[in-house]
N, C-alpha and C positions, 0 to 999 in steps of 0.2 A: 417539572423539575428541570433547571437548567442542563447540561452536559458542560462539562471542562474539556474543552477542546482546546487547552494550550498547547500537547505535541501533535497535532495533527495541521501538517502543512502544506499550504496548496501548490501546484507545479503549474504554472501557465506555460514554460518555455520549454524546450528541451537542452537549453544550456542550464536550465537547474538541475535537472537529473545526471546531466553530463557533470557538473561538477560533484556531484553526491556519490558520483560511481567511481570519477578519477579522485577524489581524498579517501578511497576507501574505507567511508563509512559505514556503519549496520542501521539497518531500520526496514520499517514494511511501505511497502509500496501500495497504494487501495486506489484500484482503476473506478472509476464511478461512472455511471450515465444517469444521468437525470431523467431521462426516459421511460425506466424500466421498474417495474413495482420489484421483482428480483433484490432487483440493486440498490432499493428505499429500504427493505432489509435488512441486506448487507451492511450500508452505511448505518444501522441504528446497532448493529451489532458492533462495529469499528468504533463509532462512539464508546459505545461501551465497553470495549477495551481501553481504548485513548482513558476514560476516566476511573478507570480500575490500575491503570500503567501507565500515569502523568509520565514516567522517566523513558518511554521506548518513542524513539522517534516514529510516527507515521508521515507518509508524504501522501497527498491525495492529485489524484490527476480526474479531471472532469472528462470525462473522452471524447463528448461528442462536441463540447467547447472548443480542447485545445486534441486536437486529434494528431499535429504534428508530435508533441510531448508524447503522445500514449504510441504513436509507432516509434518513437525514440526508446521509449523504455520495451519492448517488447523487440526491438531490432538490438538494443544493447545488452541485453540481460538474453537476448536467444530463448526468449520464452513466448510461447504462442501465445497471443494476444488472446481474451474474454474479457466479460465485462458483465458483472463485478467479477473483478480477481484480487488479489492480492497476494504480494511476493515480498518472501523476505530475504535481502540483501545484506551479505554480512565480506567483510573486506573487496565490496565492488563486483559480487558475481552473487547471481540468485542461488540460492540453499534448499527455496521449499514457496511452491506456493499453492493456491488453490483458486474455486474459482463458485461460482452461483451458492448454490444453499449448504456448501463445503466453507462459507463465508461466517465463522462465528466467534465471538469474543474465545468461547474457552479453546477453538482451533488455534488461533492468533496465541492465548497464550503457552498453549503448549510449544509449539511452534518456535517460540524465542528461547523458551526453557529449554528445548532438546537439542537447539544448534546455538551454542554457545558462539560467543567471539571467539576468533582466531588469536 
């Protein structure tokens, strides 16, 4: 079965994330490493949020790719880097994240439902 991975969007820079955090945006943040079974996981779990919540932005950062991006966002957001992680960012400051097999679709949705926008 395919996955609908329309809102999940990749970060190669960190002037992506820099412009995502200065227009004070909401959305999750999913650190990935291609590395790690963990993290093959994680990512099938993200999928499956992304296709159950076409409308919630996800950004994904490859970390052992663009490693500059992923200390960007964990240098920006003041949040201790892991991997898989993912954070959700809502007006430009992280609100809630998590990280290894803390990584699952119904965490992601609770998650968006219990920290509304500002």
């Amino acid at each position: 079965m395919e996955q609908d991975t329309q809102s999940l969007n990749p970060w190669r820079r960190p002037e992506e994330f820099e412009a995502f955090v200065e227009t004070g945006q909401d959305g999750f943040i999913f650190k990935h490493s291609t590395r790690c079974s963990i993290s093959s996981f994680a990512d099938a779990e993200v999928q499956s949020f992304v296709s159950a919540h076409p409308e919630v932005p996800v950004y994904q950062v490859l970390v052992v790719e663009n490693r500059d991006t992923s200390r960007a966002v964990a240098d920006g957001l003041q949040v201790t880097h892991a991997s898989p992680q993912v954070i959700l960012v809502r007006d430009g400051k992280a609100v809630w994240d998590t990280s290894h097999n803390g990584v699952t679709a119904d965490a992601l949705a609770q998650a968006w439902q219990n920290s509304p926008a500002g």
